[in-house]
HTML snippet that shows the backbone in 3Dmol.js (N, CA, C, O; Angstrom):
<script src="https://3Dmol.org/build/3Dmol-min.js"></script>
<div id="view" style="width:600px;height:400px;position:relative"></div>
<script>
const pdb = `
ATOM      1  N   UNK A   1       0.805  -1.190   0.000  1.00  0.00           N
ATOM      2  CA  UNK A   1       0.000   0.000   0.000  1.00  0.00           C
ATOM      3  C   UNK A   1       0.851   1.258   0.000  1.00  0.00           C
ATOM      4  O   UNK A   1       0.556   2.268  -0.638  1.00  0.00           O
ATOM      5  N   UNK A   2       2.059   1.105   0.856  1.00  0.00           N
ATOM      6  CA  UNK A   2       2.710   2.485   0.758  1.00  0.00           C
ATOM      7  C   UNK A   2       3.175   3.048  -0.680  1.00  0.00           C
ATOM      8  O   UNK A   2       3.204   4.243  -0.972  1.00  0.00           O
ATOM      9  N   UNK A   3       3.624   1.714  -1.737  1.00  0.00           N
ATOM     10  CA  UNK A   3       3.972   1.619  -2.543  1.00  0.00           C
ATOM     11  C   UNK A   3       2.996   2.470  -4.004  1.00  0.00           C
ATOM     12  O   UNK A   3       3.225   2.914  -5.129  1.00  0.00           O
ATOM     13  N   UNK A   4       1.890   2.307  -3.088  1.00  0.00           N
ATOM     14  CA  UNK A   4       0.897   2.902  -4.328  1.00  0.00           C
ATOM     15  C   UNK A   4       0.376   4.104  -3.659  1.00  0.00           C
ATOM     16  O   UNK A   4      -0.388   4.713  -4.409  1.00  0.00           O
ATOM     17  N   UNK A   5       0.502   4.578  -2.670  1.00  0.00           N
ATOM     18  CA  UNK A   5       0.206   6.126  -2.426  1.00  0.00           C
ATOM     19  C   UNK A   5       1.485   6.720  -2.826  1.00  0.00           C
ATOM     20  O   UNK A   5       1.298   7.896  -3.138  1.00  0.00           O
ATOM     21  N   UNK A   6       2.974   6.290  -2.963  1.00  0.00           N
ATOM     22  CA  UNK A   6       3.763   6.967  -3.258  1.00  0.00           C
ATOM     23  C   UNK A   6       3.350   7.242  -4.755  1.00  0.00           C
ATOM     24  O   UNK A   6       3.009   8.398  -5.002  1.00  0.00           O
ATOM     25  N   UNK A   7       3.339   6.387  -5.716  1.00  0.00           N
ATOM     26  CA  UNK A   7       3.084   6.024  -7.046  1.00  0.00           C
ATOM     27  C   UNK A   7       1.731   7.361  -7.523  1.00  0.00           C
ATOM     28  O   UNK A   7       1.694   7.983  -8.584  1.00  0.00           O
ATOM     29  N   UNK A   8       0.876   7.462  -6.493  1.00  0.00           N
ATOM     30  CA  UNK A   8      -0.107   8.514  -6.636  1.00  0.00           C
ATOM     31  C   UNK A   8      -0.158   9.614  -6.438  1.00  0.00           C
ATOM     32  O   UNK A   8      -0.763  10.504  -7.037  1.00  0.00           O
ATOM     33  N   UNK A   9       0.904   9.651  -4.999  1.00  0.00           N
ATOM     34  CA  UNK A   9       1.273  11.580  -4.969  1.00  0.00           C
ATOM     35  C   UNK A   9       2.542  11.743  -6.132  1.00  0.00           C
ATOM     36  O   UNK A   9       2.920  12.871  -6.450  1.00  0.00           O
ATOM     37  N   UNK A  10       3.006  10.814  -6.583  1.00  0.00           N
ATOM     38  CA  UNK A  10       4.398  11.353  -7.507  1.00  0.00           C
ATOM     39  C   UNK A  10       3.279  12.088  -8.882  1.00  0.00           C
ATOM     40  O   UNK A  10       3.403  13.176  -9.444  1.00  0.00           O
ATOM     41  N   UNK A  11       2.135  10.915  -9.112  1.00  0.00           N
ATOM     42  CA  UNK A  11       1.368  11.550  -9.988  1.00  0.00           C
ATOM     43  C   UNK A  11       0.878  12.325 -10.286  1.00  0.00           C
ATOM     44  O   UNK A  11       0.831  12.882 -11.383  1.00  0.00           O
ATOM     45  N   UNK A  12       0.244  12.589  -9.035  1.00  0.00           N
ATOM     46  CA  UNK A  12      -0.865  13.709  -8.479  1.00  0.00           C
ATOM     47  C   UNK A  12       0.289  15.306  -8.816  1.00  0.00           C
ATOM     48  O   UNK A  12      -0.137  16.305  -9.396  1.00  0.00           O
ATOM     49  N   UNK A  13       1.776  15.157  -8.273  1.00  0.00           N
ATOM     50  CA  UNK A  13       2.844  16.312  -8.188  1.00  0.00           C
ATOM     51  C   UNK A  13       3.267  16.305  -9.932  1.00  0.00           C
ATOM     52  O   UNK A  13       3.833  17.268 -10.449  1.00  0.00           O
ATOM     53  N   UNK A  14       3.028  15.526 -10.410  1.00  0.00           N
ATOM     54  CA  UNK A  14       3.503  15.490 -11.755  1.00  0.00           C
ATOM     55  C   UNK A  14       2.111  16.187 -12.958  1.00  0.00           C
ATOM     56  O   UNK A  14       2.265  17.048 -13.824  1.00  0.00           O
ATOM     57  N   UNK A  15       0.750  15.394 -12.563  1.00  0.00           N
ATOM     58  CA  UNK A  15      -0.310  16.238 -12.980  1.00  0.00           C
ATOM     59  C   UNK A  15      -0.501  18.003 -12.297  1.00  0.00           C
ATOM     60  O   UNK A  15      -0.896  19.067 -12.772  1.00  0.00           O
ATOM     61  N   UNK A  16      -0.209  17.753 -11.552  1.00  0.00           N
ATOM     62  CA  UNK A  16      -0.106  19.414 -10.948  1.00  0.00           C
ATOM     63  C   UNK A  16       0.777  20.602 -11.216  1.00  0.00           C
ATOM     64  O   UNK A  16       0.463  21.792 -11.185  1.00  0.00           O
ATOM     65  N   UNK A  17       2.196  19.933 -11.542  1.00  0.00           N
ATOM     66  CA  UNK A  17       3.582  20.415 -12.332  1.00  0.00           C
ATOM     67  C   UNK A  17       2.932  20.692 -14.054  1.00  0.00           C
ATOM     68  O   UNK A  17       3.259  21.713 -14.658  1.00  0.00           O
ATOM     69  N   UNK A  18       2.247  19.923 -14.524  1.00  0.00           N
ATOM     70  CA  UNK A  18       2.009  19.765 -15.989  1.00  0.00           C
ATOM     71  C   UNK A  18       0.644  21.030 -15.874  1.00  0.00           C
ATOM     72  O   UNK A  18       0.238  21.502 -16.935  1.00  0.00           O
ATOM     73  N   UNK A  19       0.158  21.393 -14.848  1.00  0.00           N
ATOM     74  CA  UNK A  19      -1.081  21.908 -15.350  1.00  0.00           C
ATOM     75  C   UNK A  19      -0.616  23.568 -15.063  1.00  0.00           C
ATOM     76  O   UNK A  19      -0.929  24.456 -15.855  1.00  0.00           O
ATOM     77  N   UNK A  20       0.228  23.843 -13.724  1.00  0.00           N
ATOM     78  CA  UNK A  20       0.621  24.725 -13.463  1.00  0.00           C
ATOM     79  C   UNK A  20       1.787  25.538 -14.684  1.00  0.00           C
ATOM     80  O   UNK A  20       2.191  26.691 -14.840  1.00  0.00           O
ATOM     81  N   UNK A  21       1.961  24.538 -15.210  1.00  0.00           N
ATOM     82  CA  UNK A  21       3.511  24.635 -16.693  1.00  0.00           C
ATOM     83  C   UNK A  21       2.418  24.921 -17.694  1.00  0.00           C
ATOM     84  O   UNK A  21       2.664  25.936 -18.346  1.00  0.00           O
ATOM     85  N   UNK A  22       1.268  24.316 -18.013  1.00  0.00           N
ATOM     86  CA  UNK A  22       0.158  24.884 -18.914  1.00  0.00           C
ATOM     87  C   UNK A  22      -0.458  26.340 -18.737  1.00  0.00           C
ATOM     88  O   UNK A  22      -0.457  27.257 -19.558  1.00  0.00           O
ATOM     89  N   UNK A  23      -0.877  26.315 -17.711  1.00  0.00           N
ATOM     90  CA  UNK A  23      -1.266  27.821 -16.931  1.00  0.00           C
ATOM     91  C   UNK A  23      -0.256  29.011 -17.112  1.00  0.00           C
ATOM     92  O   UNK A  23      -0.571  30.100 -17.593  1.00  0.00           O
ATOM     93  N   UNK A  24       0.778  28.727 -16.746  1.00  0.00           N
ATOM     94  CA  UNK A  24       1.671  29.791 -17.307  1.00  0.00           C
ATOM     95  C   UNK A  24       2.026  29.769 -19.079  1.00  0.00           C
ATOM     96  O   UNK A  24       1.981  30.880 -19.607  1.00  0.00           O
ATOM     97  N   UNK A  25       2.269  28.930 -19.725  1.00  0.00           N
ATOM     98  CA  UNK A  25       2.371  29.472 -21.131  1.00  0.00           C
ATOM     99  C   UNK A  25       1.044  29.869 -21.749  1.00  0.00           C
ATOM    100  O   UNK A  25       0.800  30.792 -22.526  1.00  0.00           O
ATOM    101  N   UNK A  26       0.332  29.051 -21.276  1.00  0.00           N
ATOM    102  CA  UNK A  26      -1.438  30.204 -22.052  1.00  0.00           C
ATOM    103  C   UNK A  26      -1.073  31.360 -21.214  1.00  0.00           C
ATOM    104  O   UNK A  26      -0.523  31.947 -22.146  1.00  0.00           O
ATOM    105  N   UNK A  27      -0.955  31.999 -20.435  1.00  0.00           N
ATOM    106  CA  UNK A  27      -1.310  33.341 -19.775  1.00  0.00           C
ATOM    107  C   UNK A  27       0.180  33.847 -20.652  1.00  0.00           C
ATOM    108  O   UNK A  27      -0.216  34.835 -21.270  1.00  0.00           O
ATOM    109  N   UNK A  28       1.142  33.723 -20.877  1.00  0.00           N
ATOM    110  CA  UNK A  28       2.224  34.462 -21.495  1.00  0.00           C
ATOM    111  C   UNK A  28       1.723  34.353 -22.694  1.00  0.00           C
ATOM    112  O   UNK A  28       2.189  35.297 -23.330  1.00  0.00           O
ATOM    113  N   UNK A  29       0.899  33.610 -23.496  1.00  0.00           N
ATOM    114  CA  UNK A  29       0.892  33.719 -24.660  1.00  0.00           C
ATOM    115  C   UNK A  29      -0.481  34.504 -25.714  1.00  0.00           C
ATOM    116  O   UNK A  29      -0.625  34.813 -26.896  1.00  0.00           O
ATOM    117  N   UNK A  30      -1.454  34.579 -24.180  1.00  0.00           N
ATOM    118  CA  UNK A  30      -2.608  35.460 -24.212  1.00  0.00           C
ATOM    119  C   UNK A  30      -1.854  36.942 -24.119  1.00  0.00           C
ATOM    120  O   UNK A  30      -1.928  37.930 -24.850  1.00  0.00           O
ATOM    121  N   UNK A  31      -1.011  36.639 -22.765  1.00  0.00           N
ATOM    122  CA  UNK A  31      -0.802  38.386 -23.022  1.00  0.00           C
ATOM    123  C   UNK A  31       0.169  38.649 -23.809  1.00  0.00           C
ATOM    124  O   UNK A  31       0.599  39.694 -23.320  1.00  0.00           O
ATOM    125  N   UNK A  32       0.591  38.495 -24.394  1.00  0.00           N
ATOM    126  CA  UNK A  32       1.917  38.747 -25.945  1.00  0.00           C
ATOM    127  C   UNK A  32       0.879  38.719 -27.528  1.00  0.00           C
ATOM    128  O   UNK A  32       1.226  39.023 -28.669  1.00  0.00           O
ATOM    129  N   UNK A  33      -0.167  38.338 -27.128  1.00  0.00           N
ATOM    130  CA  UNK A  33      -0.782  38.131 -28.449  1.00  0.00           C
ATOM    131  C   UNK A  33      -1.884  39.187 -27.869  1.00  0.00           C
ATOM    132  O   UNK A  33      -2.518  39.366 -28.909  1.00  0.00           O
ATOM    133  N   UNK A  34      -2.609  40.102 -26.775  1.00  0.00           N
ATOM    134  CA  UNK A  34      -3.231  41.089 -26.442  1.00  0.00           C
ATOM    135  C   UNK A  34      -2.107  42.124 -26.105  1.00  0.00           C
ATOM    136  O   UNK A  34      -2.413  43.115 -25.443  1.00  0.00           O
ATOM    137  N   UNK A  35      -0.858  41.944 -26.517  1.00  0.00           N
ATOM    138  CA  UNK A  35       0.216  43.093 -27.043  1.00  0.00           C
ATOM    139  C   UNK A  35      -0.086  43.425 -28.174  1.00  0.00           C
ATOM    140  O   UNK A  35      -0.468  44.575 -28.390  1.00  0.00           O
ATOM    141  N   UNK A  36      -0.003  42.639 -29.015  1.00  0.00           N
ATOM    142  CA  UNK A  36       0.112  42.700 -30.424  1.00  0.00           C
ATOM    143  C   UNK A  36      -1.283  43.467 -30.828  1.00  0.00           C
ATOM    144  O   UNK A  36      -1.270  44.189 -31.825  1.00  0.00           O
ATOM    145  N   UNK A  37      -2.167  43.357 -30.266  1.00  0.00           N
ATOM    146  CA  UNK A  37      -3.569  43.568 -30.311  1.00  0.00           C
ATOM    147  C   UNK A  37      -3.427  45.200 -30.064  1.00  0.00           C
ATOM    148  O   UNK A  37      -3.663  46.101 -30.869  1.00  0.00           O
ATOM    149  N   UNK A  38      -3.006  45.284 -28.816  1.00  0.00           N
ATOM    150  CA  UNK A  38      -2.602  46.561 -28.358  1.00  0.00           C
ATOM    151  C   UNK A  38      -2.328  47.731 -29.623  1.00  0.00           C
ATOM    152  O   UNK A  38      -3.059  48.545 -30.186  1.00  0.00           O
ATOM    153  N   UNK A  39      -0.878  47.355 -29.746  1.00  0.00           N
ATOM    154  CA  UNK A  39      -0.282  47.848 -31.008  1.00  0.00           C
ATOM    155  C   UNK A  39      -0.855  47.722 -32.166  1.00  0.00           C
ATOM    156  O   UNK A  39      -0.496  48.799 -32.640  1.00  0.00           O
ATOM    157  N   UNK A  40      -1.548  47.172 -33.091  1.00  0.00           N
ATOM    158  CA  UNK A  40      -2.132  47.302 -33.970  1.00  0.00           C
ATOM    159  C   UNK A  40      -3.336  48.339 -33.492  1.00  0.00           C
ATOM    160  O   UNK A  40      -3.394  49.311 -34.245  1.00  0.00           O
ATOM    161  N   UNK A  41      -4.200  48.358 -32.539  1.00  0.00           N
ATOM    162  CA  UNK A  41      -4.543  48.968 -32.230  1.00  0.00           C
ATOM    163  C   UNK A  41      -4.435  50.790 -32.317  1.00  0.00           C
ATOM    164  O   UNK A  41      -4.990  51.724 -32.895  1.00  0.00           O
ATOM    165  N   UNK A  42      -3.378  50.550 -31.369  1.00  0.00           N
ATOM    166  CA  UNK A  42      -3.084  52.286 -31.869  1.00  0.00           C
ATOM    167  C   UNK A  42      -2.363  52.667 -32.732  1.00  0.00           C
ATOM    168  O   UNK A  42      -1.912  53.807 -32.617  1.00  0.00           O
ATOM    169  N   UNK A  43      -1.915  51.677 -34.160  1.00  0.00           N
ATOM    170  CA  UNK A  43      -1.668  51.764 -35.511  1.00  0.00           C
ATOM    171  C   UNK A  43      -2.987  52.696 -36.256  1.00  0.00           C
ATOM    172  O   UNK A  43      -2.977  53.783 -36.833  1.00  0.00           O
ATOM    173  N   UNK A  44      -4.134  51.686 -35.932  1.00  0.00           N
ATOM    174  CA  UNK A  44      -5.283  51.768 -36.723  1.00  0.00           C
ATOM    175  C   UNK A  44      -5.569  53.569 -35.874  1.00  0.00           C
ATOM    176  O   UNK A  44      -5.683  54.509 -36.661  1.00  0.00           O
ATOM    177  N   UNK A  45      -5.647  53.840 -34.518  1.00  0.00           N
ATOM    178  CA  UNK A  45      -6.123  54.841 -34.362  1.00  0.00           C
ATOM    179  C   UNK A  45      -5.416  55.928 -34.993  1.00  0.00           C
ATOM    180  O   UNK A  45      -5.993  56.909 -35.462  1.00  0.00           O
ATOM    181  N   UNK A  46      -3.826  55.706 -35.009  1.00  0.00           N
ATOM    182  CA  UNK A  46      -3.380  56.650 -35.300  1.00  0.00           C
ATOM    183  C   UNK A  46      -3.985  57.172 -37.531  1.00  0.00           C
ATOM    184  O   UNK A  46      -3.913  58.234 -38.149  1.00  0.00           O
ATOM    185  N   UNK A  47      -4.323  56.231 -37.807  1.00  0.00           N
ATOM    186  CA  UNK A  47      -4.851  56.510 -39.120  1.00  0.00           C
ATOM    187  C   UNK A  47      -5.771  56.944 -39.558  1.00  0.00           C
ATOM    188  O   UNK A  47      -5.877  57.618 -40.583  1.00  0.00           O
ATOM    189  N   UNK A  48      -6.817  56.503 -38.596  1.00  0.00           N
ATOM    190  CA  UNK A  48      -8.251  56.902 -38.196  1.00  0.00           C
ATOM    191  C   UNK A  48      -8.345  58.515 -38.186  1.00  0.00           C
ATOM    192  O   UNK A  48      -8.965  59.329 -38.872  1.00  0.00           O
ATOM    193  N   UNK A  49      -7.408  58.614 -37.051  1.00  0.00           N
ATOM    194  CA  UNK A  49      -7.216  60.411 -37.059  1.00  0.00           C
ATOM    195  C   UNK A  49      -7.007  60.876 -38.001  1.00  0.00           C
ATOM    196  O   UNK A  49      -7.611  61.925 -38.227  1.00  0.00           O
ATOM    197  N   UNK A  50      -5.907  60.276 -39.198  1.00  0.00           N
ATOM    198  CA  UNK A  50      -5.669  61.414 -39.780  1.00  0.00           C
ATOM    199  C   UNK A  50      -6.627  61.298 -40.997  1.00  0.00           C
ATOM    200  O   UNK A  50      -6.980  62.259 -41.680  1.00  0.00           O
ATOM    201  N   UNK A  51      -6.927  60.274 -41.149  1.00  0.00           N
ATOM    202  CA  UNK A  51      -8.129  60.271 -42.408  1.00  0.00           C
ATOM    203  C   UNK A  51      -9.340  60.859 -41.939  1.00  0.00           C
ATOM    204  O   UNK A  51     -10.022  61.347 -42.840  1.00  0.00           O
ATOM    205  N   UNK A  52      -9.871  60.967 -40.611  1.00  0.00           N
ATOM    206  CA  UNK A  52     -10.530  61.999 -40.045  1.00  0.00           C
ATOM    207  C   UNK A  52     -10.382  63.555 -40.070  1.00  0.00           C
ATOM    208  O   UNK A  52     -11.323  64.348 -40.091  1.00  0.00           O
ATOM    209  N   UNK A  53      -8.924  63.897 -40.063  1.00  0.00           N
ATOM    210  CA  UNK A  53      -8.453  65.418 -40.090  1.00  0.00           C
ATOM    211  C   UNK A  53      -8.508  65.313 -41.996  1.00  0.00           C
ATOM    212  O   UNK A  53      -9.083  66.213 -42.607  1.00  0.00           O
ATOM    213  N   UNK A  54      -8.025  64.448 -42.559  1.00  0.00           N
ATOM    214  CA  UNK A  54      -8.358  64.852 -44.196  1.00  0.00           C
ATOM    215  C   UNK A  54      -9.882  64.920 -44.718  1.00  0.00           C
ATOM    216  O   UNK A  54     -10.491  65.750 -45.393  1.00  0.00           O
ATOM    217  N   UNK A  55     -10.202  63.817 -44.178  1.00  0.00           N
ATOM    218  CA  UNK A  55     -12.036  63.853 -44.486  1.00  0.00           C
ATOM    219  C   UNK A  55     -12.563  65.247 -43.860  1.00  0.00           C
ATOM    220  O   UNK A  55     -13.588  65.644 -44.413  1.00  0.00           O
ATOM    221  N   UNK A  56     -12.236  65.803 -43.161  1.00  0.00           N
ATOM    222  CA  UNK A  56     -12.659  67.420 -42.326  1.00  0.00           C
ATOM    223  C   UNK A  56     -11.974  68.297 -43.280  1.00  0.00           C
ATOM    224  O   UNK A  56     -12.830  68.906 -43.922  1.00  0.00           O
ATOM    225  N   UNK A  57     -10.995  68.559 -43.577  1.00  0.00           N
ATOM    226  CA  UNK A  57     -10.480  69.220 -44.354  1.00  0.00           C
ATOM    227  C   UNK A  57     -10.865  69.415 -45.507  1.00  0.00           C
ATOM    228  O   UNK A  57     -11.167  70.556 -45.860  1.00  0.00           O
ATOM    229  N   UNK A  58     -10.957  68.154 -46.518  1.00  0.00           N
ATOM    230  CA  UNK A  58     -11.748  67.814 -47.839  1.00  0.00           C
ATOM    231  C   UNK A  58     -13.423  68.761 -47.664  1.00  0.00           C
ATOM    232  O   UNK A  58     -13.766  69.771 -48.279  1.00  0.00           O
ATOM    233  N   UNK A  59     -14.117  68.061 -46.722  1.00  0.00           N
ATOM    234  CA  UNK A  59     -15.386  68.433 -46.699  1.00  0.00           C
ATOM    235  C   UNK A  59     -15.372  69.899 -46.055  1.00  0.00           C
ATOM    236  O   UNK A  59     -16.437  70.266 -45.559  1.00  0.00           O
ATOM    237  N   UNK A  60     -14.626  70.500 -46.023  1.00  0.00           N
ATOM    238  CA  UNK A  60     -14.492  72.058 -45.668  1.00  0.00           C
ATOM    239  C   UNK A  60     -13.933  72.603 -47.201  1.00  0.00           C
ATOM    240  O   UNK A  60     -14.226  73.712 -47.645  1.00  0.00           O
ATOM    241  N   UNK A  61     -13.379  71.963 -47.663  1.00  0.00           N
ATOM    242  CA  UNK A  61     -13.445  72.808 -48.839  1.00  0.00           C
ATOM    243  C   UNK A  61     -14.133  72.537 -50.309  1.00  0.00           C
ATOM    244  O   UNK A  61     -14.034  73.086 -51.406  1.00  0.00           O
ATOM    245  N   UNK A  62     -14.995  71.248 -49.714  1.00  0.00           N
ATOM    246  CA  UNK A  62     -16.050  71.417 -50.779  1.00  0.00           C
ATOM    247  C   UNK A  62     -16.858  72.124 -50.670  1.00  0.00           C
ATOM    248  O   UNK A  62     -17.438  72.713 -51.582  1.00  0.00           O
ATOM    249  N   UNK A  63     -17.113  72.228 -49.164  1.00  0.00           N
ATOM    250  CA  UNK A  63     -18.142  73.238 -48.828  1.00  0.00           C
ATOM    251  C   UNK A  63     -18.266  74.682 -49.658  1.00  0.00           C
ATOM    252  O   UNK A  63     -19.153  75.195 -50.341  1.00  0.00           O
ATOM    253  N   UNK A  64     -16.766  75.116 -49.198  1.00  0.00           N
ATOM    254  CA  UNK A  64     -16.086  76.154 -50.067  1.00  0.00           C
ATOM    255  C   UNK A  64     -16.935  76.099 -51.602  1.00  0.00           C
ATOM    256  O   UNK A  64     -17.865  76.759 -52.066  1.00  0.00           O
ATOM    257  N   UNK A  65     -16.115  74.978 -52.107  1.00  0.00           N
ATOM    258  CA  UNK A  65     -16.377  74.908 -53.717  1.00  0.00           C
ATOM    259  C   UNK A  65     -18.028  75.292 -54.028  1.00  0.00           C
ATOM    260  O   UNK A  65     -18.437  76.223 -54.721  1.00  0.00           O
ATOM    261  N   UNK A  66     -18.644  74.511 -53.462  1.00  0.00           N
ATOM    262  CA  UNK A  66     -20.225  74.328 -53.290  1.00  0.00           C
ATOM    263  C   UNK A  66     -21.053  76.002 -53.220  1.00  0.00           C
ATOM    264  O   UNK A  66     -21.969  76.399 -53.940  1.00  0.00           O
ATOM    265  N   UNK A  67     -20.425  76.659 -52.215  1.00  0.00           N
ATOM    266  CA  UNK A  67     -20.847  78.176 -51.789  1.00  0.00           C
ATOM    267  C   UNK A  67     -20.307  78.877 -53.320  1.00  0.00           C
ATOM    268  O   UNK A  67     -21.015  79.728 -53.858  1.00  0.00           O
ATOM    269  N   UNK A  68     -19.148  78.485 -53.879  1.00  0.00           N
ATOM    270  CA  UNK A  68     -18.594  79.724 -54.629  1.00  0.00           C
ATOM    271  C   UNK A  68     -19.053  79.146 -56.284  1.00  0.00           C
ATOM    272  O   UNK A  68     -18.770  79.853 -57.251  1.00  0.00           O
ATOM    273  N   UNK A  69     -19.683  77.983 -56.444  1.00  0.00           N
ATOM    274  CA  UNK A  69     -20.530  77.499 -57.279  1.00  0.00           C
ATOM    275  C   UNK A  69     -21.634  77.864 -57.424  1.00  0.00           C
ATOM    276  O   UNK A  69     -21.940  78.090 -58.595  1.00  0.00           O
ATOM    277  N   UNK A  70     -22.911  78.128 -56.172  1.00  0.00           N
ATOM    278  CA  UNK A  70     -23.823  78.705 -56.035  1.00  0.00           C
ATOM    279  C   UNK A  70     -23.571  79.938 -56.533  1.00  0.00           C
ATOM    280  O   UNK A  70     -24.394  80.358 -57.346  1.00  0.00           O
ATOM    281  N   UNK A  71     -22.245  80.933 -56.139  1.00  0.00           N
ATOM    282  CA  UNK A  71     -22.365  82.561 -56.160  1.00  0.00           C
ATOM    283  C   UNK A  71     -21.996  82.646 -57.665  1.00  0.00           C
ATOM    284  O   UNK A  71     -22.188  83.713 -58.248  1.00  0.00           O
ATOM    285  N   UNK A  72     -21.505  81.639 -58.293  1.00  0.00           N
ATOM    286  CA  UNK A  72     -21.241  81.876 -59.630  1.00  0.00           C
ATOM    287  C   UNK A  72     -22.766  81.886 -60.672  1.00  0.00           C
ATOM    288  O   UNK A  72     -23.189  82.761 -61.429  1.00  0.00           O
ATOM    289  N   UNK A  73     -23.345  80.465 -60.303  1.00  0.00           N
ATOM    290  CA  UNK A  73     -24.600  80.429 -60.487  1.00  0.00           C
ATOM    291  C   UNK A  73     -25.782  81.718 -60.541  1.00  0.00           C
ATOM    292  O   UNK A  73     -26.578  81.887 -61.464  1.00  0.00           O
ATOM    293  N   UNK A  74     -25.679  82.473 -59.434  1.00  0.00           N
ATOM    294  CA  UNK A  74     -26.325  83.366 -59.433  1.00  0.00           C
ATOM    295  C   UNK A  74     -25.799  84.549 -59.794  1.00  0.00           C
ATOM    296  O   UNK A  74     -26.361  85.625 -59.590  1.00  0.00           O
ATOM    297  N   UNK A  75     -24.657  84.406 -60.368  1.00  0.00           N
ATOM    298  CA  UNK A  75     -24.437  85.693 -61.360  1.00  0.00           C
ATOM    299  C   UNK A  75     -24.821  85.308 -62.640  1.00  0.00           C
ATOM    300  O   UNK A  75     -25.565  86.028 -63.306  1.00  0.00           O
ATOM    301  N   UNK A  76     -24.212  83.806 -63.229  1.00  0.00           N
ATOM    302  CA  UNK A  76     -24.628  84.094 -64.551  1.00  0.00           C
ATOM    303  C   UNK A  76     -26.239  84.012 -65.029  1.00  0.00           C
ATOM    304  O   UNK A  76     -26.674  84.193 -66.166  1.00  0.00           O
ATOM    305  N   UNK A  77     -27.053  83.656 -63.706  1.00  0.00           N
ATOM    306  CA  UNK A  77     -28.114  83.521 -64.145  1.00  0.00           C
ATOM    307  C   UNK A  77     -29.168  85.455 -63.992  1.00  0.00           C
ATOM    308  O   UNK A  77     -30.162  85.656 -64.690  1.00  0.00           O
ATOM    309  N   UNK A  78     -28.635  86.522 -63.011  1.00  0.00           N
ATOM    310  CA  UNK A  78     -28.350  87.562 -63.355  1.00  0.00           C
ATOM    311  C   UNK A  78     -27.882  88.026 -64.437  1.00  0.00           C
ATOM    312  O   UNK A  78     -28.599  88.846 -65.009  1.00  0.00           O
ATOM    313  N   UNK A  79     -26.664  87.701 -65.023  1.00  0.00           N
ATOM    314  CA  UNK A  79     -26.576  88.181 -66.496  1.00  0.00           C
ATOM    315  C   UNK A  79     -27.395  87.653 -67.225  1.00  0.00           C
ATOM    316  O   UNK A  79     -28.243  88.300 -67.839  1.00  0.00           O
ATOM    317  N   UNK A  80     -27.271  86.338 -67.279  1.00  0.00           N
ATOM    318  CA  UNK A  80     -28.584  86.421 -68.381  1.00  0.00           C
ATOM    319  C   UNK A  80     -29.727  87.258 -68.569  1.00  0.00           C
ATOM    320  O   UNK A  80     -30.141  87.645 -69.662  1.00  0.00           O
ATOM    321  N   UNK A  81     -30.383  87.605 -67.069  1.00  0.00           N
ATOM    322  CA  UNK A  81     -31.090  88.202 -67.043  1.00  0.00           C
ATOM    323  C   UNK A  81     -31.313  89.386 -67.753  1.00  0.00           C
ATOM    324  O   UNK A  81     -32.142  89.749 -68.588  1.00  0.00           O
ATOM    325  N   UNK A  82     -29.992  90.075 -66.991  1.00  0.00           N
ATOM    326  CA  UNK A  82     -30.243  91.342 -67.641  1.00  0.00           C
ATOM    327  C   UNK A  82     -29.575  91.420 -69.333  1.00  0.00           C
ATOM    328  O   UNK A  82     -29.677  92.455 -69.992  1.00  0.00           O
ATOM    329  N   UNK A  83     -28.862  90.098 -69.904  1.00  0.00           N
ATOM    330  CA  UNK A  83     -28.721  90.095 -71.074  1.00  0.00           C
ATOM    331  C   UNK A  83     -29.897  90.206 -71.897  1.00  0.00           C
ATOM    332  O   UNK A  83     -29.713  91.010 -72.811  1.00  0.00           O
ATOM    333  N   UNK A  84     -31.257  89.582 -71.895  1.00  0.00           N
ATOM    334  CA  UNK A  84     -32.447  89.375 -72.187  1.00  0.00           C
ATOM    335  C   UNK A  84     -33.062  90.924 -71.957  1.00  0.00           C
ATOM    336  O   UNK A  84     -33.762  91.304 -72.896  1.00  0.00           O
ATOM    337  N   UNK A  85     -32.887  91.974 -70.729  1.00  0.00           N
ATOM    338  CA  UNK A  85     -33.465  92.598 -70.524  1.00  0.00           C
ATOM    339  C   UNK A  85     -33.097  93.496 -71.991  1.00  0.00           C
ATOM    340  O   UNK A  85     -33.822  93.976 -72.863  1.00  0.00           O
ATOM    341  N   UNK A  86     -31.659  93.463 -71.798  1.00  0.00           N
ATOM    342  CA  UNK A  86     -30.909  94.363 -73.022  1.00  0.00           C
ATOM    343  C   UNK A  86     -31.695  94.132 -73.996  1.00  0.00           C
ATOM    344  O   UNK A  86     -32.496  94.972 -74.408  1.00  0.00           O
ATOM    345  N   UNK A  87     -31.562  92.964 -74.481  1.00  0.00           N
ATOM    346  CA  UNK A  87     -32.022  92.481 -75.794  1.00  0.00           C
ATOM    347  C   UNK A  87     -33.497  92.995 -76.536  1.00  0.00           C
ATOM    348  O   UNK A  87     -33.793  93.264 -77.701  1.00  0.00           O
ATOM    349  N   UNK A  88     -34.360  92.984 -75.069  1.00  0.00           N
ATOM    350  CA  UNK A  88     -35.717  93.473 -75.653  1.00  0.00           C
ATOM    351  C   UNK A  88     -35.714  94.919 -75.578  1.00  0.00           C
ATOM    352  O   UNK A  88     -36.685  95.560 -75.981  1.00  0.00           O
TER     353      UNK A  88
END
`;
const viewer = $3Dmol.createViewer("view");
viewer.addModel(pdb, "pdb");
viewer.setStyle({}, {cartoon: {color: "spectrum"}});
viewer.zoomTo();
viewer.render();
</script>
C-alpha cells in the first residue's frame, strides 16, 4: 500500500507540475498576443485620425467649392437676365 500512495502523490505532483507549466504558457501567450492587439490597435487609431483630419479638411473645402458654385450660379443667371433685358 505504501507503494501505491507513493506512485499517486508522484502523480498527483507530476499532474499538478504539468497543469501549473500549462497555466503559465497560455497566460504568457494570451498576453503577448493582447500586445500585439494593443499595437495594432493604436496603428489603426493613429490613421483613423488622420483620415478623419483629411475627411474634415476635404469636406471644408467642398463646402467652399459648393458656396462659390452657387455665387457663380447666381451671377450668370443675373446676367442672363439682364442680357435678355438688353435684348428686348
Amino acid at each position: 500500500m505504501s507503494f501505491m500512495k507513493q506512485d499517486i502523490n508522484t502523480n498527483l505532483l507530476f499532474l499538478i507540475g504539468v497543469i501549473i507549466t500549462a497555466t503559465v504558457l497560455l497566460t504568457l501567450y494570451f498576453s503577448h498576443s493582447v500586445g500585439n492587439v494593443n499595437v495594432d490597435y493604436n496603428q489603426l487609431e493613429d490613421k483613423y485620425e488622420s483620415t478623419f483630419e483629411n475627411l474634415t479638411s476635404t469636406t471644408a473645402q467642398l463646402n467652399t467649392c459648393n458656396s462659390f458654385t452657387s455665387n457663380l450660379t447666381k451671377d450668370i443667371n443675373e446676367s442672363k437676365t439682364l442680357e435678355q433685358k438688353s435684348r428686348d
